[in-house]
N, C-alpha and C positions, 0 to 999 in steps of 0.2 A: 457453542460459539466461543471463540478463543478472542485473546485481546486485540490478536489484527482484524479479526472480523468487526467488531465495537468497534473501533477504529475508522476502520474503511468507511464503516454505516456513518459515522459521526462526520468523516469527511465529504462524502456522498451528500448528506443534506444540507451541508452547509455548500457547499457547490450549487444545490439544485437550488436553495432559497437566495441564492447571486444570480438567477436567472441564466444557467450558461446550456447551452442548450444539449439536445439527449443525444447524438451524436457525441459532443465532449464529454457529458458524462459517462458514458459509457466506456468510451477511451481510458478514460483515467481510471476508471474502477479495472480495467481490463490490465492496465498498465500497474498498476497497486499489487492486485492477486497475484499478477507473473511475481514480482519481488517479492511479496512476502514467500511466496512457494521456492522460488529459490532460495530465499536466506535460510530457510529449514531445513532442506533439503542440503545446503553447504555447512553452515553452521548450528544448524538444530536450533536456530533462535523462534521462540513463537510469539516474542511479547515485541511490540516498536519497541517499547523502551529500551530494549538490550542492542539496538542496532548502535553503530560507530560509525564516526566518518572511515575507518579504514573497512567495514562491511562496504559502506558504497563506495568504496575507490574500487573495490573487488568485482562490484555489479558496472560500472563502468569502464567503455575502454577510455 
């Protein structure tokens, strides 16, 4: 398990104990995993903490 996965997980339950329901969470963890895999896959990053606002200027148009 790498630091985006702890991550994700830590994000994930705090989502699910806000009460948002399993359709949205699902979303979002869906929507989480694509980015981390691409910013690896672009910049070989595997920690959030090494992400930049100019990483997500990259991931967005």
């Amino acid at each position: 398990m790498n630091e985006f996965d702890i991550e994700i997980y830590r994000f994930m339950l705090d989502c699910s104990a806000n009460g948002l329901s399993v359709k949205t969470l699902k979303s979002y963890e869906q929507t989480i995993r694509l980015f981390a895999k691409w910013i690896f896959v672009e910049f070989e990053i595997d920690s959030p903490r090494l992400v930049k606002a100019e990483h997500l200027g990259s991931y967005m148009p």
